[in-house]
C-alpha positions in Angstrom: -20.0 21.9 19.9 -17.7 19.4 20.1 -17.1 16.7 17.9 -15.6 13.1 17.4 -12.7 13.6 14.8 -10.9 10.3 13.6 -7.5 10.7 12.3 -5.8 8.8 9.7 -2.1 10.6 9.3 1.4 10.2 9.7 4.4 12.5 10.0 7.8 10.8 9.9 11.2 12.3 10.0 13.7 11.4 7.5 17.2 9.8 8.1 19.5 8.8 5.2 21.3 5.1 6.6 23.2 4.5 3.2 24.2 7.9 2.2 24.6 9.1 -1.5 24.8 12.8 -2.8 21.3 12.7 -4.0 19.9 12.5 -0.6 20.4 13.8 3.1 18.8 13.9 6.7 15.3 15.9 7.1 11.4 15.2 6.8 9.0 14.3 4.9 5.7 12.5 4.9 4.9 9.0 4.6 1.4 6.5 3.3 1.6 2.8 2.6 0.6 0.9 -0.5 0.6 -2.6 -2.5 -1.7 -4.5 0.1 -1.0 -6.7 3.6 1.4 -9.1 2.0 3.1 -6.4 0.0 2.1 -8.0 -3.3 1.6 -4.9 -4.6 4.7 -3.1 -4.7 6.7 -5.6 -6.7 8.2 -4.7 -10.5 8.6 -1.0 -10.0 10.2 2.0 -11.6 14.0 0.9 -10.5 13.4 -2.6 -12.5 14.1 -5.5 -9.3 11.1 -7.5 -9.9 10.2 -9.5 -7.3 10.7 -8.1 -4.4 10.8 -11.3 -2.6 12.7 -13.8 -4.5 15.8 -10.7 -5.4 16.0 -10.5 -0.8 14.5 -7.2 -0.8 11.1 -8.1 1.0 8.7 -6.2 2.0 10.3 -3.1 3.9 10.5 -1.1 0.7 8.8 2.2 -0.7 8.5 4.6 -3.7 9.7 7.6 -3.6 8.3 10.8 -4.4 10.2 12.8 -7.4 12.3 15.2 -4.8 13.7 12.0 -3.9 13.9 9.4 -6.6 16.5 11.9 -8.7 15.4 10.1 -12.3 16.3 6.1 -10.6 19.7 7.5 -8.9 17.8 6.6 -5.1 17.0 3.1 -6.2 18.3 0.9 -3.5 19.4 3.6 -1.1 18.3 2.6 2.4 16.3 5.3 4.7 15.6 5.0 8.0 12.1 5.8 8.9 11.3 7.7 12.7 8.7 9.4 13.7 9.2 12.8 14.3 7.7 13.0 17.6 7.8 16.9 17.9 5.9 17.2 14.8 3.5 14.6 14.9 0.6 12.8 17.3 0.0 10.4 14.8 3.0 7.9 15.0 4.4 5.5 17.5 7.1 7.3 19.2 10.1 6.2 19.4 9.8 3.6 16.6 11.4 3.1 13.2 11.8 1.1 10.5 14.4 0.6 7.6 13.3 1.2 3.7 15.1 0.4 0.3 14.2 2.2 -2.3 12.3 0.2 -5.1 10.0 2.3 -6.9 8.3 6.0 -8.2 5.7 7.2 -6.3 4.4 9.5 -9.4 3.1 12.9 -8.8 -0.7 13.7 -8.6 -1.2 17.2 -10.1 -4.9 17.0 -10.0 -4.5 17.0 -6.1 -3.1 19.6 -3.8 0.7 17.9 -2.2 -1.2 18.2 1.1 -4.3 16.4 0.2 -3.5 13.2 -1.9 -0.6 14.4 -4.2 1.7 13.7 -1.3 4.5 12.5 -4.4 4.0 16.0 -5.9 7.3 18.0 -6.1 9.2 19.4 -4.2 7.9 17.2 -1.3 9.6 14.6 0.2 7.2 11.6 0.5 7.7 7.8 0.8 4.7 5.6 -0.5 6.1 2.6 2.1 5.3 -0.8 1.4 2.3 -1.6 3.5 3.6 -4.3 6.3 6.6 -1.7 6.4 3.8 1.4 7.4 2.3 -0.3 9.6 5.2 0.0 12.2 4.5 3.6 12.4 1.5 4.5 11.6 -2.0 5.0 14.1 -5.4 6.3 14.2 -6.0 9.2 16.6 -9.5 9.7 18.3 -10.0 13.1 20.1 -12.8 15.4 21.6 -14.6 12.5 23.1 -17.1 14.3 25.8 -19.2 12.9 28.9 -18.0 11.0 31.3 -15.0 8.6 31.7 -12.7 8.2 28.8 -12.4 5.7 26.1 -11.9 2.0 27.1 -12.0 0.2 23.8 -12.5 0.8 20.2 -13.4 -1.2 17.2 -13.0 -0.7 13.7 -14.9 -1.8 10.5 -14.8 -1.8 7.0 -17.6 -1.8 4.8 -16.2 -5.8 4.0 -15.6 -6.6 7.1 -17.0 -7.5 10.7 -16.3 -5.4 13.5 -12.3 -5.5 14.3 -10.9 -4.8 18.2 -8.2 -2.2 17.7 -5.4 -1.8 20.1 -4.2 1.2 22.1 -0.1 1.7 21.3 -0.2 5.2 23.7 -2.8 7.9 25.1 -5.5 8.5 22.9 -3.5 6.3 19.5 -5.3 3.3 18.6 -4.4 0.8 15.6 -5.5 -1.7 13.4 -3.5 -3.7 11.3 -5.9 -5.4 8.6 -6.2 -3.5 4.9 -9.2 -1.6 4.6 -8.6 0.4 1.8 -11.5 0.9 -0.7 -13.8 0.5 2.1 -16.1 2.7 4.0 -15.1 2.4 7.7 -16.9 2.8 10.8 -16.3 3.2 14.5 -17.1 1.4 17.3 -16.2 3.1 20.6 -16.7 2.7 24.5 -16.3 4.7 27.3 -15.0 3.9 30.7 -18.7 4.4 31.7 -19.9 1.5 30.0 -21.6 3.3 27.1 -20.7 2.4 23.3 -21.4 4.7 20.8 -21.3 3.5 16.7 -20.0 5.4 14.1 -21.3 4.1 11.1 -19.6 4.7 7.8 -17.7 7.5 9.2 -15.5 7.6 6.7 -16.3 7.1 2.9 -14.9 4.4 1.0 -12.5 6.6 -0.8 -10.7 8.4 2.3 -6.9 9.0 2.4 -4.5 9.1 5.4 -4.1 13.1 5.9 -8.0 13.7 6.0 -9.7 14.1 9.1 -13.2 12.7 9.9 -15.9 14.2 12.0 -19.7 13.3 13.7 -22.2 14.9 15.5 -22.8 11.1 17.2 -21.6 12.5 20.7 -21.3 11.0 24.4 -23.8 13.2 26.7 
């Protein structure tokens, strides 16, 4: 039977734009932290501060171990792409520019594929959110019935309902911060039938993880 999967997941290809021996072209995986206005990510393991006030703003991101090389990486620039032959789940063509500020610390109580994305040897950057936000999307798939989908909303368990907007095919985004929240879907055909997908996704959900419901179009 099919079934209404939401992704939340990103796949981005690495590119080194100030090079230095401890790093070099490839890819990795990337998730976002330290909240809308970035407030979050400042201080951090290479010792800037705040981000703001020492220029570095908020295109920034910790770096897993494999890449932070004990504090050498701090203030090496990466360029961000997604990896379009890898992934469905990023805004092709797009990029963004990172500094290094921080340690994104590995999980061990997590498998690397499943929220210890820092865990070694993986490449992973922890992006400062307004950075992430350039690349990353929601993907909604297996929709049955008739027509296709026309709009989509988006909830947390804080908010109201939020439109989302559709960057290509079936991608949609959102750029308000709902982490810690249980989310729910709001989605309607080109039929004219909406279908709500309440607290789809539990309140402690990580981008990687794939959520399903038997809530179906017929």
């Amino acid at each position: 039977m099919a079934r209404n999967a939401f992704l939340f997941h990103s796949f981005v290809a690495v590119a080194v734009c100030l090079a230095a021996t401890a790093a070099a072209d490839g890819t990795g995986t990337a998730t976002f932290y330290g909240g809308s206005d970035a407030s979050g990510t400042m201080g951090g393991a290479c010792g800037y501060g705040n981000l703001y006030s020492t220029g570095y703003g908020t295109n920034t991101a910790a770096l897993s171990s494999a890449l932070f090389n004990d504090g050498a990486a701090c203030g090496e620039c990466y360029q961000i792409t997604c990896d379009q032959d890898n992934s469905r789940w990023c805004k092709p063509g797009t990029s963004v520019t990172i500094t290094a500020t921080n340690l994104c610390p590995a999980d061990y109580s997590k498998p690397s594929n499943d929220g210890g994305w820092c865990n070694p040897p993986r490449p992973h950057f922890d992006m400062a959110q307004p950075a992430w936000e350039q690349i990353g999307l929601v993907l909604i798939t297996n929709v049955g019935g008739a027509g296709s989908i026309k709009t989509v909303q988006i909830k947390g368990s804080k908010t109201g309902w939020i439109t989302m907007s559709r960057n290509w095919g079936a991608n949609w985004q959102s750029n308000n911060y709902l982490n810690g929240q249980s989310i729910s879907f709001s989605v309607t055909s080109t039929a004219g039938r909406t279908l709500v997908f309440e607290d789809v996704a539990p309140s402690n959900w990580r981008f990687g993880q794939t959520f399903t419901s038997d809530v179906q179009f017929y």
